[in-house]
N, C-alpha and C positions, 0 to 999 in steps of 0.2 A: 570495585575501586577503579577509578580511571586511571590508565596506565601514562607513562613521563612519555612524553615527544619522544622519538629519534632524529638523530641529526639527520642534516641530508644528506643525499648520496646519489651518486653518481653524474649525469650530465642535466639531468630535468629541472629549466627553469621554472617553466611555469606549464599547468594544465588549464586551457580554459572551459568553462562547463556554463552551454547554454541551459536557462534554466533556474531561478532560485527557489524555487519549491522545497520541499522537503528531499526531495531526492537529490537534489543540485546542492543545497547544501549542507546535507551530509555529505556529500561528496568529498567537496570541500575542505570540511572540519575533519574526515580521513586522512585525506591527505597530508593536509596539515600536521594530525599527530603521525605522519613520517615522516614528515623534514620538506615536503613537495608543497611548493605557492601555487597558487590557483587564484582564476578570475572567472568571478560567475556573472555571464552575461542576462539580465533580466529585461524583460521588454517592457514588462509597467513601468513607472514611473515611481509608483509608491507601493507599497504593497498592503491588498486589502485586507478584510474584517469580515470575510464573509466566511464562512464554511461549516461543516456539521462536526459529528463524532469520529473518533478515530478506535478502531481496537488494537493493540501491542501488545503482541504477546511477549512471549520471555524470548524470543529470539530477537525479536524488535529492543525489548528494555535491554538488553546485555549491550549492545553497541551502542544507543543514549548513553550507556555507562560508559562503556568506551570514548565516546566523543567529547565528554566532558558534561553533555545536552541536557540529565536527567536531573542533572543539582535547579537547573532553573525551571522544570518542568513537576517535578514531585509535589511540591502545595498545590497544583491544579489539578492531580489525578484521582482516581478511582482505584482502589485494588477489588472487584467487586470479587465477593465472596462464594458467588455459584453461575452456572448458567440457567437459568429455569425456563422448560418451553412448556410451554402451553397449547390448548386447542385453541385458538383466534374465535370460533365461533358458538362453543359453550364455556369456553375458561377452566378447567378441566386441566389437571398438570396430568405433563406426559413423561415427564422425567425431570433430575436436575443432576446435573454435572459437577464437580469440581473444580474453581479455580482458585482463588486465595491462597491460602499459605498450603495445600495438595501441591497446585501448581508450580510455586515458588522454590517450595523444597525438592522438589522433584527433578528442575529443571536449573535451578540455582540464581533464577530471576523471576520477577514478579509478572503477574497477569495486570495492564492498566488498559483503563478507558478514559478517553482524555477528548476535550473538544479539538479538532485540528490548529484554531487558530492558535490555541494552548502551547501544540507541537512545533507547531511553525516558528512563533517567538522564541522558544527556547533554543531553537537550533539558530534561528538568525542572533540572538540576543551572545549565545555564545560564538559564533560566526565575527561578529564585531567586535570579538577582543580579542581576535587572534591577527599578529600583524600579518601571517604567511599567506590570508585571504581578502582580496580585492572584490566588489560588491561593485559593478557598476548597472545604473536604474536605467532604463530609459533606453537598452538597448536592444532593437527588434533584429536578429538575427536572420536575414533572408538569404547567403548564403556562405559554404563552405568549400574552401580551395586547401586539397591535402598535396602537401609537392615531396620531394625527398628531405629535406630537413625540418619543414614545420608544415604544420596547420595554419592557414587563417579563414575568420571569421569577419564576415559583410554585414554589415546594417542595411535595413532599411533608408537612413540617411548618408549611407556609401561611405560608417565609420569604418574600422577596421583592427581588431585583436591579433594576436600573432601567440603561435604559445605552441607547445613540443607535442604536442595532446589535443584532444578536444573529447568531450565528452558531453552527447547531448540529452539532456534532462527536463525535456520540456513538455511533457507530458501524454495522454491519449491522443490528443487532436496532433502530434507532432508533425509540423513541415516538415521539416528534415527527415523526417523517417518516410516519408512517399515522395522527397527528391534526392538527398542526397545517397539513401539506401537503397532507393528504388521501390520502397515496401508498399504495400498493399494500403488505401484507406480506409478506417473504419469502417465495418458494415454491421448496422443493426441487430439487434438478439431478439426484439420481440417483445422486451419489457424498460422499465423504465421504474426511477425511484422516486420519492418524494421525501425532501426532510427538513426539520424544523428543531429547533434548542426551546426547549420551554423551561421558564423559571420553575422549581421544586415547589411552589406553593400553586401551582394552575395542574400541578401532578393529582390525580386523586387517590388520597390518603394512602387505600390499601397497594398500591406501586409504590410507596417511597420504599425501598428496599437496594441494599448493595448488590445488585446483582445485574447480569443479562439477562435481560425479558426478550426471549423470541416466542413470538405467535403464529402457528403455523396454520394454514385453510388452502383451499386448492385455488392453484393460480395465484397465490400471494401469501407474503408472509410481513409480519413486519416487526424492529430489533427497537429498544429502548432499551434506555443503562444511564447512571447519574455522570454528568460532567463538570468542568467547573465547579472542584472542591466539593461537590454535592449538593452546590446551589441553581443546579438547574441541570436538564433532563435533557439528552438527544434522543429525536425519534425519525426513524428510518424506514418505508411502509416501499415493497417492490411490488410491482403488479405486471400482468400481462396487458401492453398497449400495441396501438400502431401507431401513435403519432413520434415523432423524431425530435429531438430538441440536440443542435448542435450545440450547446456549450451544457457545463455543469451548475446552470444557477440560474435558467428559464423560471419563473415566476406563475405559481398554481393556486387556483382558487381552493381554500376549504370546504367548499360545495362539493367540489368535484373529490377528492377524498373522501368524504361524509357519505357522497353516493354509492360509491364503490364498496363499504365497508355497511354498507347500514345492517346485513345478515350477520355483525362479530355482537359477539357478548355485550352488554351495557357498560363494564367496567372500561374494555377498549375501546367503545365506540366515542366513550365518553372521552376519553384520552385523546383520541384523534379529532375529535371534536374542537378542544381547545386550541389550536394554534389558529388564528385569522390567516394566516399567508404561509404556504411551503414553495420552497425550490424544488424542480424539478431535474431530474437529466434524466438521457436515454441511455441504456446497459448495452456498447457496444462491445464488437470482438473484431478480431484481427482474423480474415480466412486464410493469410499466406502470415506466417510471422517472419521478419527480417531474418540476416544475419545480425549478429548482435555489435560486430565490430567489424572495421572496413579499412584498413590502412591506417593511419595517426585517430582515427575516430570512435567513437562507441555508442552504443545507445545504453539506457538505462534508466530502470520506473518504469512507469504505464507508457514511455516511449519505446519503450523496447518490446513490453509485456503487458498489455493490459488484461486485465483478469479479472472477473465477475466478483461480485462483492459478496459470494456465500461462505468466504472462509477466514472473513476479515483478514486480505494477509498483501492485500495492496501496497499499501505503504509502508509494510515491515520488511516487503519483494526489494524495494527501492530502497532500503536501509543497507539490508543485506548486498545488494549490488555496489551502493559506495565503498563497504569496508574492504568487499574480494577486487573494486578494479584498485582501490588505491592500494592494495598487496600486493596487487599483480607488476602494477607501474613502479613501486618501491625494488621489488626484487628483481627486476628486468630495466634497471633506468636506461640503459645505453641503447636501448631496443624497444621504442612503445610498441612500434609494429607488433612485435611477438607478442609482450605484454599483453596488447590487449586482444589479440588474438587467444589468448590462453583462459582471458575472464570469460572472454565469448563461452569458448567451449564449455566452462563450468555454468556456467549461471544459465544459460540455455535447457542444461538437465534439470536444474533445480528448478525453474520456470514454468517448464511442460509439467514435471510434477505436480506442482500447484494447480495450476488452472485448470486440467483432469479434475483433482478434489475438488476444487470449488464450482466446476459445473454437475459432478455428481452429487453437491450438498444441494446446489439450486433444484435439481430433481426430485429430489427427496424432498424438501422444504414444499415443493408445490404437489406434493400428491392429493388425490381425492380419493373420494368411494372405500372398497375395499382393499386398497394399494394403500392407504393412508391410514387405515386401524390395522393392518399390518406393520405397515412402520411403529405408530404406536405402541403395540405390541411389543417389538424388539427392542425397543429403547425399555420400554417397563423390564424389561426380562434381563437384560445385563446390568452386571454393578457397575457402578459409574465409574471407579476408577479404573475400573478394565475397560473400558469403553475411551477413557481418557490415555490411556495406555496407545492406543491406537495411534497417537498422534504424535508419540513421541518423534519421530521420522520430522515432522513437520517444529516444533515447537525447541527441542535439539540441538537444533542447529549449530553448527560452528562454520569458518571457515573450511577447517579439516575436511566436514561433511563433503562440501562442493570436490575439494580433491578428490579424495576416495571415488567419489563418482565417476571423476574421469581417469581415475586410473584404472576402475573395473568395469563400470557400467558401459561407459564408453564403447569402449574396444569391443565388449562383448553385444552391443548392440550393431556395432560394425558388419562383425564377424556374423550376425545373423539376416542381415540386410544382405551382403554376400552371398549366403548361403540361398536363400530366397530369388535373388537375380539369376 
């Protein structure tokens, strides 16, 4: 149940948050359900139609609930009922998982798969009926001036925002996070994805199933799951490349997939067959990651953290970030500084977490030889919900969680960096 607003409190006029993505506006709509106005700075003009599938786990669906976001996003979801992996190149199950109502009762929210742009409207669609959130289009953000009382924000056309906060949400490629952080840019991982939404009738037959289909083979894997209501399919296929593609929607011929996969089983190859056209991007990482917060400022999402897509938990990172900074800024209003000096410290733990797991799921995901019927092996040999069990740590999540961490993990990570000097 979405919880009633609280009033406002204390001196915070406004936050402004570069950024309207998914991350910027949640942020937002956070804030909002504490009493705190907010202006999300977007540099498009309109906002597109382009994007692929999203996975949300129940750490993700709990705060949709919270934001209000889930009531207009549910007729567009997926609750798929297993995870099933397969060999990619005999078809051969290797295991299946539980997520449907295992997951749900377990965790006390739902497992969805959902097309992105599905998620995006929902949060904007509820964004726009809340009066405490400002939407302005068209603004390119080029620079940030933090003094002692406020923040402001520069346009490219020399407009100018003013606001008690700033919080930037603009995603992997983020300007700001390699000028006004100082952070490191993007550097390459070596692989790259390809993906495409195909309608549920270009699916063949024996795939129509509520489930996650991952295919696993050495050096590539690739995820399928229904979206849009179950009228059509996102498919997502990583491979090991060199070539580079600076944005997230470079344009790939189906030749070139088809080549690359023509050793997977008939039923996949046929699969990947049907799409005429995929998007492509390249699977960067960060070699230095930021501070996460810098006087009136913060980063947040793939601007702060970007993290490989073997644990689907991208965009649930960036959920998770709007609800701890707008608690952080809620409980400390007379003080962003500290406030968001305090999110840093938290979500920092929780971050590094993550992206550990998700480069040791990409490892695993791309084994070969006899490293790869050992993984098999292992997966066959544990019960699934013990194996699911594993994740509670990751799927869990509360607020709370983040505390805890920095009132134990923290310190005692200190104390052995110390000891180590």
């Amino acid at each position: 149940m979405t919880s009633a607003p609280v009033a406002p409190s204390g001196n915070l006029e406004k936050i402004l948050i570069v950024g309207g993505g998914i991350g910027g506006l949640a942020a937002a709509l956070a804030l909002a359900r504490r009493g705190i106005a907010s202006c999300v700075l977007e540099r498009r003009l309109i906002f597109g139609e382009d994007g692929a599938g999203i996975q949300i786990g129940p750490n993700g669906t709990r705060i949709l609930e919270e934001l209000g976001a889930a009531s207009f996003l549910k007729a567009r979801v997926t609750a798929p009922d297993a995870l099933r992996i397969l060999d990619a190149n005999t078809a051969r199950p290797i295991g299946t998982l539980p997520l449907g109502r295992w997951i749900a009762q377990r965790h006390g929210s739902p497992y969805w798969v959902a097309h992105r742009r599905d998620l995006h409207n929902a949060l904007l669609s509820t964004a726009e009926r809340e009066p405490l959130i400002q939407i302005r289009m068209g603004f390119d953000v080029t620079d940030v001036h933090d003094d002692a009382d406020t923040v402001t924000a520069t346009s490219a056309q020399n407009d100018r925002a003013r606001g008690d906060a700033l919080i930037v949400a603009d995603g992997a490629w983020s300007g700001l996070r390699t000028g006004h952080f100082k952070g490191a840019a993007p550097s390459y991982t070596g692989k790259c994805a390809v993906r495409a939404v195909l309608p549920i009738d270009d699916v063949p037959e024996e795939l129509h199933r509520t489930e996650v289909h991952l295919w696993l083979s050495r050096d590539v894997h690739v995820v399928h799951y229904p979206v849009s209501a179950g009228h059509a399919v996102a498919l997502v296929a990583i491979f090991d490349d060199h070539r580079v593609a600076q944005d997230w929607s470079t344009s790939c011929d189906g030749a070139w997939v088809s080549g690359r996969t023509a050793g997977f089983a008939p039923v996949l190859r046929e699969l990947l067959d049907r799409p005429e056209s995929w998007r492509r991007w390249s699977l960067m990482k960060l070699s230095r990651w930021p501070g996460m917060a810098a006087g009136r400022t913060a980063l947040l999402g793939d601007a702060a953290h970007p993290v490989l897509p073997f644990l689907a938990q991208g965009g649930v990172l960036a959920l998770e970030d709007a609800v701890v900074v707008a608690d952080a800024l809620a409980a400390c209003p007379t003080d962003p500084v500290r406030a968001l000096k305090a999110y840093a410290q938290v979500r920092e733990l929780r971050a590094r977490r993550v992206a550990k797991a998700s480069r040791t799921n990409g490892v695993i995901y791309h084994l070969g030889g006899p490293m790869a019927a050992a993984r098999n092996i292992a997966l066959a040999s544990i019960a699934p919900d013990r194996f699911m069990r594993r994740y509670d740590w990751l799927y869990g999540w509360t607020p709370d969680t983040d505390r805890l961490m920095a009132e134990v993990v923290a310190p005692l990570t200190r104390n052995i960096r110390g000891a180590a000097g």
